[in-house]
N, C-alpha and C positions, 0 to 999 in steps of 0.2 A: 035154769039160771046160770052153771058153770058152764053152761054150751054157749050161753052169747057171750058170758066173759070170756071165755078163752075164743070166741068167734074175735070179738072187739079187738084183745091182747095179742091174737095175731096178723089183726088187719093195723094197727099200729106198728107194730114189731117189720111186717112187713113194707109199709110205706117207711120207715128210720129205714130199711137194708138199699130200697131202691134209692129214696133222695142220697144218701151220702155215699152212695158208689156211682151216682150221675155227678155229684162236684169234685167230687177223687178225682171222676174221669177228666174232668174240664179244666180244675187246674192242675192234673200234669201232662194230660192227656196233649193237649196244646204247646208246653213248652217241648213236651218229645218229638213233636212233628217240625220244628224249628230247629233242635240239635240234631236228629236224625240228619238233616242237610246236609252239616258239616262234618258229623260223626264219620271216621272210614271203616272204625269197625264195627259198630253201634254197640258199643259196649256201655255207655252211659246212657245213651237213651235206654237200655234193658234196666240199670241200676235204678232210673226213676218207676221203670215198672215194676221194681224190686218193693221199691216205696209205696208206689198203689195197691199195689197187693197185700204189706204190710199193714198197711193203713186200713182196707176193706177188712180183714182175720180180725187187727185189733178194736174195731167197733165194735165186730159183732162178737168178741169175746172168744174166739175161735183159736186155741193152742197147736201148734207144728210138734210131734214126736219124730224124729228121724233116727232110724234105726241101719248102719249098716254106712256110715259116711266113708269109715276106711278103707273100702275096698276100692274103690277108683283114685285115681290120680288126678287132681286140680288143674295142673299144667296139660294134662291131654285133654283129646276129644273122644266122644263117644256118641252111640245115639242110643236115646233112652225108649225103650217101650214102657209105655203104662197102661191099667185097665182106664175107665173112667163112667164116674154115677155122678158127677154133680158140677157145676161150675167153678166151685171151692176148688175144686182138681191142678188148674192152671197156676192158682195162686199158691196153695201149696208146692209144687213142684217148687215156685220161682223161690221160694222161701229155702224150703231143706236142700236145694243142690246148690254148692256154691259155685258154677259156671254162669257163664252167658251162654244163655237156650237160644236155640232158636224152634219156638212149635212149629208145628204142622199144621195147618187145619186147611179148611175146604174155603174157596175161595169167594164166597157169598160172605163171609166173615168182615174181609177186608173191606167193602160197602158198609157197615157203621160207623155214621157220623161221628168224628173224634177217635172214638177204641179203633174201629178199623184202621182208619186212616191211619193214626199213632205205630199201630204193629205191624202194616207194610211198609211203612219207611222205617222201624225198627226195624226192620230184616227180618218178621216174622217167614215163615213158607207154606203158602196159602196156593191152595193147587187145584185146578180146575178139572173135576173128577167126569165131566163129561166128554172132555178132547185129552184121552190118551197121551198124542205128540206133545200138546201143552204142557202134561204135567210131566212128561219126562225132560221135556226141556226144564222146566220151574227147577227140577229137583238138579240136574247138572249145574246147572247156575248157583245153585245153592250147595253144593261139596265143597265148592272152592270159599267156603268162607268158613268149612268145618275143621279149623287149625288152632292148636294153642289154648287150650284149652273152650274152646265153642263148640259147645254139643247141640244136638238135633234133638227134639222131644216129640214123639208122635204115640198119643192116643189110637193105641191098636182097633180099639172097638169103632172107631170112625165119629159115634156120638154118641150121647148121654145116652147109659143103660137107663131106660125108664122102672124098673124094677128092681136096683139096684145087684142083678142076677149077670156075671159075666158073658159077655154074648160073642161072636165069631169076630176073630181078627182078619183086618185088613195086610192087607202084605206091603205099602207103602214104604212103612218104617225098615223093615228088611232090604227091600229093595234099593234105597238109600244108605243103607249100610252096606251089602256088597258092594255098592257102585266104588260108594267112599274107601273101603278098606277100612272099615271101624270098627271096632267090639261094641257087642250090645250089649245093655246094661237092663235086666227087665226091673223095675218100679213098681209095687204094690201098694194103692193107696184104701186109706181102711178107714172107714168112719163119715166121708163126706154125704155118704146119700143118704143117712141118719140129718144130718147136719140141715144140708136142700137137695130135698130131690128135685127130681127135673119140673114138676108140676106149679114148683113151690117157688114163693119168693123173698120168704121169709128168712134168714139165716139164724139156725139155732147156734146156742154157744154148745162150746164144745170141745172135745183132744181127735185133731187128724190124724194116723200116724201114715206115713211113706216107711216103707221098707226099700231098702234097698238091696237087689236082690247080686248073687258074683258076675262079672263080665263075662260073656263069651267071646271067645275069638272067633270071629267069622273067618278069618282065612282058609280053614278045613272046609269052608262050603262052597258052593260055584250056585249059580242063576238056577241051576236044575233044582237043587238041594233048597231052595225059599220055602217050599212048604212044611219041609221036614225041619227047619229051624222056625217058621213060626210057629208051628206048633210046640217043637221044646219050649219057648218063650211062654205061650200061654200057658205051658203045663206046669212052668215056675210061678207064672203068677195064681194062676188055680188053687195048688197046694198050700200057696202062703195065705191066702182067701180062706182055704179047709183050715188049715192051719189055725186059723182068728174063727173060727165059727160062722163064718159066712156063708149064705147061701150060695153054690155056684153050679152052673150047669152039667153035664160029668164030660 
């Protein structure tokens, strides 16, 4: 008997998280594709992504901890690494960092009717992982809008850990950050794949926290040195993962 209620209780729970992050999506999703137009540095069409994202946390009862806001400076840019277990990930970032992001993700994203559409005319950086030239081109085109406080956010793991267990980082974000001349800021998010894991569509309530972890200065590293800084990057977020008792790979 408590297996079909809690069967019921989360085939409910899970139909409220899908219908009201589909009308989140539609009405702002739609006016951001309309101010993106006119927008030149999409700094408002992110602030209503600020609100969607807002909005999705607070339905489903889901609290932001952000730990570590001091250490970067509001007026520059950076580019952020983070791990990532769950789709709560994005929205959090947009919540604890007080910049305009711009993510990274893989360019099959940008094909969702309204979300995608919405986050490639917001200047999201959606990158085509199977043409090389593509996506070095995507990423030049995209430094020049990393000014003034507009940072880069890229999900080192490339996609949802399905086991909520840290998996090998992509070199993307690094390489974006050489190019740019940036300090990376690595990001530990702690709590989301309790929350939804990747299988899942139910969104439990909950406390996220973001850590945030000190900047590095990449100017000591050159093109050769990317792997020897990704991995200090994942070994900062590792510890912060051992750190909170998390399972993580060694």
């Amino acid at each position: 008997m408590n297996n079909l209620f809690d069967k019921a209780s989360n085939g409910i729970m899970g139909l409220w998280t899908t219908v009201t992050t589909v009308i989140y999506t539609i009405l702002l999703g739609i006016p951001v594709i309309f101010i993106s137009l006119v927008s030149k540095t999409g700094k408002l069409p992110f602030k209503l992504g600020c609100v969607w994202s807002w909005l999705i946390l607070k339905t489903n009862r889901v609290r932001i901890q952000v730990i570590g806001l001091e250490k970067f400076a509001r007026e520059k840019s950076y580019v952020f690494i983070s791990n990532h277990t769950s789709n709560l990930d994005p929205p959090a970032a947009v919540l604890a960092i007080p910049q305009t992001l711009r993510f990274i993700g893989k360019s099959s994203l940008a094909k969702i009717p309204i979300f995608g559409w919405a986050a490639k005319l917001g200047r999201m950086i959606f990158i085509d992982r199977s043409n090389h030239a593509k996506a070095v081109e995507t990423i030049n085109k995209a430094i020049k809008d990393l000014k003034d406080g507009i940072s880069a956010f890229f999900f080192a793991e490339g996609t949802r850990s399905a086991d909520g267990v840290l998996q090998s980082f992509k070199k993307g974000g690094v390489v974006l950050a050489l190019k740019a001349k940036l300090p990376i800021i690595p990001i530990t998010i702690i709590g989301s794949y309790r929350l939804l894991p990747k299988s899942a569509i139910r969104i439990r309530p909950g406390i996220l926290k973001v850590i945030i972890g000190d900047p590095i200065d990449t100017s000591a590293y050159s093109d050769e040195d990317k792997d020897i800084l990704l991995q200090k990057i994942r070994n900062v977020i590792q510890e912060t993962l051992n750190k909170h008792s998390l399972p993580v790979t060694a």
